[in-house]
C-alpha positions in Angstrom: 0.0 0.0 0.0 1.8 3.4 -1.2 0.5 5.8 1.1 0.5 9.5 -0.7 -2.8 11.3 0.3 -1.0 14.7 1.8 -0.9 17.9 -0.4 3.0 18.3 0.6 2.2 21.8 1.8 5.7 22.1 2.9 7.1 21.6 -0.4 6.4 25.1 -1.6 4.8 23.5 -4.9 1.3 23.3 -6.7 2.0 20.3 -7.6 1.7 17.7 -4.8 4.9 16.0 -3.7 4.2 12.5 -4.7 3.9 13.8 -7.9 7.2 15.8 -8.7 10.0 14.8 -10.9 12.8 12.4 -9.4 15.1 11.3 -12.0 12.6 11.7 -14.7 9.7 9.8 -12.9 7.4 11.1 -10.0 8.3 10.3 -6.6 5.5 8.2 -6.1 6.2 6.4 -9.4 9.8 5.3 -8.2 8.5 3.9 -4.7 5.7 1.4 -6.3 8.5 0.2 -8.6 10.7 -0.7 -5.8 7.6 -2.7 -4.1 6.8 -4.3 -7.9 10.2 -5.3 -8.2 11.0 -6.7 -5.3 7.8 -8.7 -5.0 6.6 -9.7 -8.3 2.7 -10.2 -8.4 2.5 -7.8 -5.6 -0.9 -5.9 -5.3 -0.5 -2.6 -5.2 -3.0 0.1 -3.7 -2.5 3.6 -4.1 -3.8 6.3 -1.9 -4.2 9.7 -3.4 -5.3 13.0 -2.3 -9.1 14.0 -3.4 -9.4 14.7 -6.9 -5.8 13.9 -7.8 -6.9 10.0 -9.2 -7.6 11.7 -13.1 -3.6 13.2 -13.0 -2.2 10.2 -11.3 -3.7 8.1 -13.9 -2.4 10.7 -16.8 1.1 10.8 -15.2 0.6 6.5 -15.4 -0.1 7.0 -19.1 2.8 9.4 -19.9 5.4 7.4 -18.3 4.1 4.1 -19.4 4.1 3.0 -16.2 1.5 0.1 -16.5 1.2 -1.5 -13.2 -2.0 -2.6 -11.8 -3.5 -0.4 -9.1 -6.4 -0.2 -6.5 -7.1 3.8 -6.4 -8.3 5.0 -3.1 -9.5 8.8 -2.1 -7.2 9.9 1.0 -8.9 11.0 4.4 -8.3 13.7 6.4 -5.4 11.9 8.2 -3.1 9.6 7.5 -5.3 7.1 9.9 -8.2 7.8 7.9 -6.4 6.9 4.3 -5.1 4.2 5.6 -8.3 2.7 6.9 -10.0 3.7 4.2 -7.5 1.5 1.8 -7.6 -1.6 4.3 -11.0 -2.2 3.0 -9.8 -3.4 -0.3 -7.1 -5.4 1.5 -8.0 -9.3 1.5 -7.3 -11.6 4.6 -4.3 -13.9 4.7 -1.9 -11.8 3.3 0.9 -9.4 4.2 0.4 -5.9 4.1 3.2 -3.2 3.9 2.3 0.4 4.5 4.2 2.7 2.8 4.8 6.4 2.7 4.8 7.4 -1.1 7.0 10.0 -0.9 9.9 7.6 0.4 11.2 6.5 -3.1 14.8 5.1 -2.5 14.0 2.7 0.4 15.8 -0.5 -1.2 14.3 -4.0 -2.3 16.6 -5.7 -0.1 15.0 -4.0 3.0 12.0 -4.9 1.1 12.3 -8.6 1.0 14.2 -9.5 4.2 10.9 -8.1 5.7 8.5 -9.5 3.9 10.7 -12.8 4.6 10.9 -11.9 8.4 7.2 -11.8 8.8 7.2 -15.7 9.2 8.3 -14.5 12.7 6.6 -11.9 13.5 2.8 -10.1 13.4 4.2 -6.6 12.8 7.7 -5.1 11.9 8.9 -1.8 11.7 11.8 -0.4 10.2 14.0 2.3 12.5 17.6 3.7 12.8 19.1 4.8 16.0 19.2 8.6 16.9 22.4 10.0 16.3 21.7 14.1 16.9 21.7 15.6 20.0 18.0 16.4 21.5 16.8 18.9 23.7 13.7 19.2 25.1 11.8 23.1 23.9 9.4 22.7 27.1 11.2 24.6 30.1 11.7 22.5 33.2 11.4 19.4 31.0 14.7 17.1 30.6 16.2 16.4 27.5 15.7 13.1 26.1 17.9 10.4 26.3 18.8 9.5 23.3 20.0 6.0 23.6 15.9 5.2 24.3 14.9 6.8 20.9 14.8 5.4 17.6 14.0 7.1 14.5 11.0 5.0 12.6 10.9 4.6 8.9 8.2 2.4 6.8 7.7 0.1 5.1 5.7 -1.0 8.2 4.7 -4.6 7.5 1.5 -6.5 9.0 -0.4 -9.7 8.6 -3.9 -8.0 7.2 -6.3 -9.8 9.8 -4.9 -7.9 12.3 -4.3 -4.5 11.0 -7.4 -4.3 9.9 -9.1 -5.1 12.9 -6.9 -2.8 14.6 -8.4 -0.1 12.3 -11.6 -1.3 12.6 -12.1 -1.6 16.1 -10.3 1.8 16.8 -11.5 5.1 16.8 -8.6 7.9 15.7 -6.8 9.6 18.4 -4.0 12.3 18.0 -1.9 9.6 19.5 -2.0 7.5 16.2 1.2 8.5 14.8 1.6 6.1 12.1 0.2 2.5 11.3 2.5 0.6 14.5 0.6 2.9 16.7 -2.5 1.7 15.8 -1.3 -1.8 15.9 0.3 -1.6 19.1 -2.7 0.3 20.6 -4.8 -2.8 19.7 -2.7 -5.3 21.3 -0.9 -6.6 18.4 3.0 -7.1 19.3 5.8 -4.7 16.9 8.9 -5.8 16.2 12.0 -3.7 15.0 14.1 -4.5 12.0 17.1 -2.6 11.3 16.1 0.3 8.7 18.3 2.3 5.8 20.0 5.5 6.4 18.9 6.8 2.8 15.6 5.6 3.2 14.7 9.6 3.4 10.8 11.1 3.3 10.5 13.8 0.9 8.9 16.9 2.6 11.0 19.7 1.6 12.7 20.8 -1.4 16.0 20.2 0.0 14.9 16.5 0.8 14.2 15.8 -2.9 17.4 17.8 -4.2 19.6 15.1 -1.9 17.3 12.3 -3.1 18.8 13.4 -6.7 21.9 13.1 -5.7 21.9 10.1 -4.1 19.5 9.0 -7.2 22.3 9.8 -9.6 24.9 8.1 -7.6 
């Protein structure tokens, strides 16, 4: 599931951020392929911001980029695009949630997790903090950054229990991305070592260093 339902606000760009040019292909475009190639047969389904399906689909066209979607209409939260795309998710199968504006996270990472989830009911992908944190609330300490990891996705589940998790949950500010959710509902999250380049474009300066690592 390619999760890209924001409007990338912070980007500075009419055009949403899912949708600008990396290397010649929309961002969006680049992290499907990694999920297509790195599981063939794979079923993709694409969220997209409201009223953005008729250019997503010309963009498809123009780059001959003819893999088989599902099209869903984002929410107004991340939670509520991703429960909205669940409901075309089947049972018995593995679902990894994706942000679509993370197009250089590798198919290795990719396929050890898929190949991990024999072990586990939900992984997650993080990296250890390596900048110093201070806390901006006076009287409160700084973290401790040994206790902090810095989360990434793909976040991989089996579907029966993400989507009950969804189901069964009403949103809360607390739900910060899909392991919340799960974790919330009971469901036990495992970590699995994630990629330093694995980068989420927000700004223009993120997708400027995407380009160059891109064209390395």
């Amino acid at each position: 599931m390619a999760v890209a339902g924001g409007s990338g606000s912070r980007m500075g760009s009419d055009i949403p951020k899912q949708f600008l040019p990396l290397g010649g292909e929309p961002v969006l475009m680049r992290s499907i392929s990694r999920f297509v190639q790195a599981v063939p047969g794979i079923k993709v389904i694409t969220v997209l911001p409201s009223g953005q399906a008729p250019r997503w689909k010309e963009l498809c066209a123009e780059h001959a980029f003819n893999v088989p979607q599902i099209l869903v209409r984002g929410g107004i939260t991340r939670y509520h695009s991703v429960k909205a795309a669940l409901e075309k998710v089947p049972d018995g199968a593995l679902v990894a949630i994706h942000d679509g504006v993370r197009p250089l996270v590798s198919e290795e990472l990719i396929k050890a997790m898929f190949a991990a989830m024999e072990q586990h009911r939900a992984l997650i992908p993080i990296l250890p903090m390596t900048d110093t944190l201070k806390s901006a609330v006076p009287g409160v300490p700084d973290p401790d950054r040994s206790a902090l990891r810095a989360v990434q996705t793909p976040q991989v589940f089996r579907s029966e229990d993400i989507k009950a998790a969804y189901s069964t949950l009403g949103y809360t500010d607390a739900f910060t991305d899909d392991a919340s959710v799960a974790a919330a509902a009971g469901i036990p999250v495992d970590f699995f070592p994630g990629e330093k380049y694995n980068l989420k474009i927000t700004t223009p300066e993120d997708l400027t260093l995407a380009e160059l690592l891109l064209s390395r």
